[in-house]
N, C-alpha and C positions, 0 to 999 in steps of 0.2 A: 816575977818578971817574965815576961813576952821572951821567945829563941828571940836572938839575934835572925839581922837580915841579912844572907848573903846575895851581891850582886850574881846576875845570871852572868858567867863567861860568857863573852865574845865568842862566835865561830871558827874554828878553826880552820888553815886553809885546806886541812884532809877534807874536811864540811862540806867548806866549799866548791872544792874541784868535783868532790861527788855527786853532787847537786846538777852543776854544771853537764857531767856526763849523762846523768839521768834525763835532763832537762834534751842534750843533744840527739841521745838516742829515739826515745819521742816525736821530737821530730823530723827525723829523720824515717820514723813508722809511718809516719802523718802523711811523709812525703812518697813512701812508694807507695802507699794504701790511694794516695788520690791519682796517681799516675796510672794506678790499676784499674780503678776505674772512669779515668779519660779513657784509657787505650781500651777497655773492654765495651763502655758502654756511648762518651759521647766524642769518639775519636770523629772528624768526620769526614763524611765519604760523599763519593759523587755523585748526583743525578742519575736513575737509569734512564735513557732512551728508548721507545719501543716505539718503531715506524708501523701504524696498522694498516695504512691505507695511500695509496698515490692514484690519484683523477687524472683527466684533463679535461674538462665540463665544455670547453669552447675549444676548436682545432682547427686548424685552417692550412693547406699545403696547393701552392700553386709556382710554376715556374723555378721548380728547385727548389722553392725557399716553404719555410711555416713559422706559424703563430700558433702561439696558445694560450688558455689558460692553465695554471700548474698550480694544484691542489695537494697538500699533503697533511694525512694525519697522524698525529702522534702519544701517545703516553706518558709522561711525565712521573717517575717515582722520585718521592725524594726518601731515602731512607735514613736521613740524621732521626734527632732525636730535639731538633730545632729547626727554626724554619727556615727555609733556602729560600734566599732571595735573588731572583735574575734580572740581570741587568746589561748586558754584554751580548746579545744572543742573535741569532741572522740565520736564514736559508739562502744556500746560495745554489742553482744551477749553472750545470759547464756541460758542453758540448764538444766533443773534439777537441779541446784542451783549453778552451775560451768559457768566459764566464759571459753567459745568456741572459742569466735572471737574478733577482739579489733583492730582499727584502728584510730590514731589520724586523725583529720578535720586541714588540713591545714589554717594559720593566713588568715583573708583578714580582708575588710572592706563593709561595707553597709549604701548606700547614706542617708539622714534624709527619713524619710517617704515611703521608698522604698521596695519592696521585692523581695528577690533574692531566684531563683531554684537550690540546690543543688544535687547532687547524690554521694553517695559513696556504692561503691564496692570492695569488698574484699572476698579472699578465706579461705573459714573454713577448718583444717585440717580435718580427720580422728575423730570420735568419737564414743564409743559403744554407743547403744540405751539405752534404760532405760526403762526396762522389767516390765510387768504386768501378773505373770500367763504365762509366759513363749513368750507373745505376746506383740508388742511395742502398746504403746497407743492409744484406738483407739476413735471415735467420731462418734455422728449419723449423719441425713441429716444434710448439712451443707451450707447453702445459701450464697453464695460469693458475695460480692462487689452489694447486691439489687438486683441482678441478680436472674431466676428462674429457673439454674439450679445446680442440686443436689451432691452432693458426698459423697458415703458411702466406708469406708472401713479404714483398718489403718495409724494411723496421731500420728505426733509429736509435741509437743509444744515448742518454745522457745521465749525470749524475749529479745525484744533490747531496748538498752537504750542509748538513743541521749544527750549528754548533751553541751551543748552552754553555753562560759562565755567570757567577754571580759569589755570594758567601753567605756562612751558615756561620751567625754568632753563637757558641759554645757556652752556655754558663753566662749568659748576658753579658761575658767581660770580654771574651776572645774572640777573635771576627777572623773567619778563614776561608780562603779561597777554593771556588770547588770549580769542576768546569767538566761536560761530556758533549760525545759527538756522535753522529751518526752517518754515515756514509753511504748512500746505495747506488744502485746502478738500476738503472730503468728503460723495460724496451717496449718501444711503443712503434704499433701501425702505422706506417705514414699515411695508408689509403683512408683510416678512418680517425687518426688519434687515439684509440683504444691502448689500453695499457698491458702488456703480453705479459707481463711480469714485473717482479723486481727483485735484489737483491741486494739484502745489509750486512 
């Protein structure tokens, strides 16, 4: 005759609660191990800015007042690990504490780890100078771009302000906002438009 069959016990709740803890601890491994690698590898971060170059291709100063054209170029890094997409983005010039010039940055996109060359240009209307003693503002020697040579005589200041905002989806799932800026100050020849400098 065959052993007899005994049925298998049921789990007992010591079983189960240990299960239960193994099961918790787990994932709770699972969960700092992925949080260590958002935060290490695809936390993400902002755009750099790199302003290389400001122009004015076209200048015009008569009776106080000037026009121009205002060229500026830039660098673009995106250093995620996904692609930044901009969306939100504008130069803006200001003069004396007034906004002169203003042109939205059209939408794109920028590869993970990539940087991309932009330029934008646009014409500034007509604006009066901003008098000192009856003379527009003027600056001493003035050393351009490292360079060793000089310019004296009167100069205008103004300042553009670059701003970049868009988001970089994480893991195809998480979409976050990222957003950088650029500030300079720019001093330019009235007599000829020439750009003496700048500074971000």
């Amino acid at each position: 005759m065959g052993k007899p069959h005994h049925p298998r016990k049921p789990p007992t709740g010591r079983t189960n609660l240990a299960s239960c803890i193994v099961a918790t601890v787990f994932l709770v491994f699972v969960v700092i191990i992925a949080l260590i690698v958002y935060f290490t590898i695809f936390k993400p971060k902002d755009p750099v800015l790199t302003v290389n170059a400001i122009q004015l291709p076209a200048f015009s100063a008569a009776n106080s007042t000037v026009s121009f054209t205002f060229s500026q170029y830039v660098t673009v890094n995106n250093p995620n690990r996904a692609v930044f997409t901009h969306y939100d983005s504008s130069l803006q010039l200001v003069y004396a504490g007034s906004q002169v010039g203003f042109m939205f940055i059209p939408a794109g996109k920028i590869q993970a780890g990539r940087t991309q060359y932009m330029a934008a240009t646009f014409s500034v209307q007509s604006f009066p100078l901003s008098v000192s003693g009856g003379q527009p503002e003027s600056v001493g020697p003035t050393v351009t771009d490292g360079l060793s040579g000089f310019r004296v005589g009167p100069s205008m200041e103004v300042e553009s302000r670059l701003e970049m905002a868009g988001r970089v989806r994480v893991l195809h799932f998480f979409s976050h906002h990222v957003e950088a800026r650029a500030d300079c100050r720019v001093s330019i020849a009235v007599s000829d438009g020439s750009v003496l400098g700048f500074h971000c």
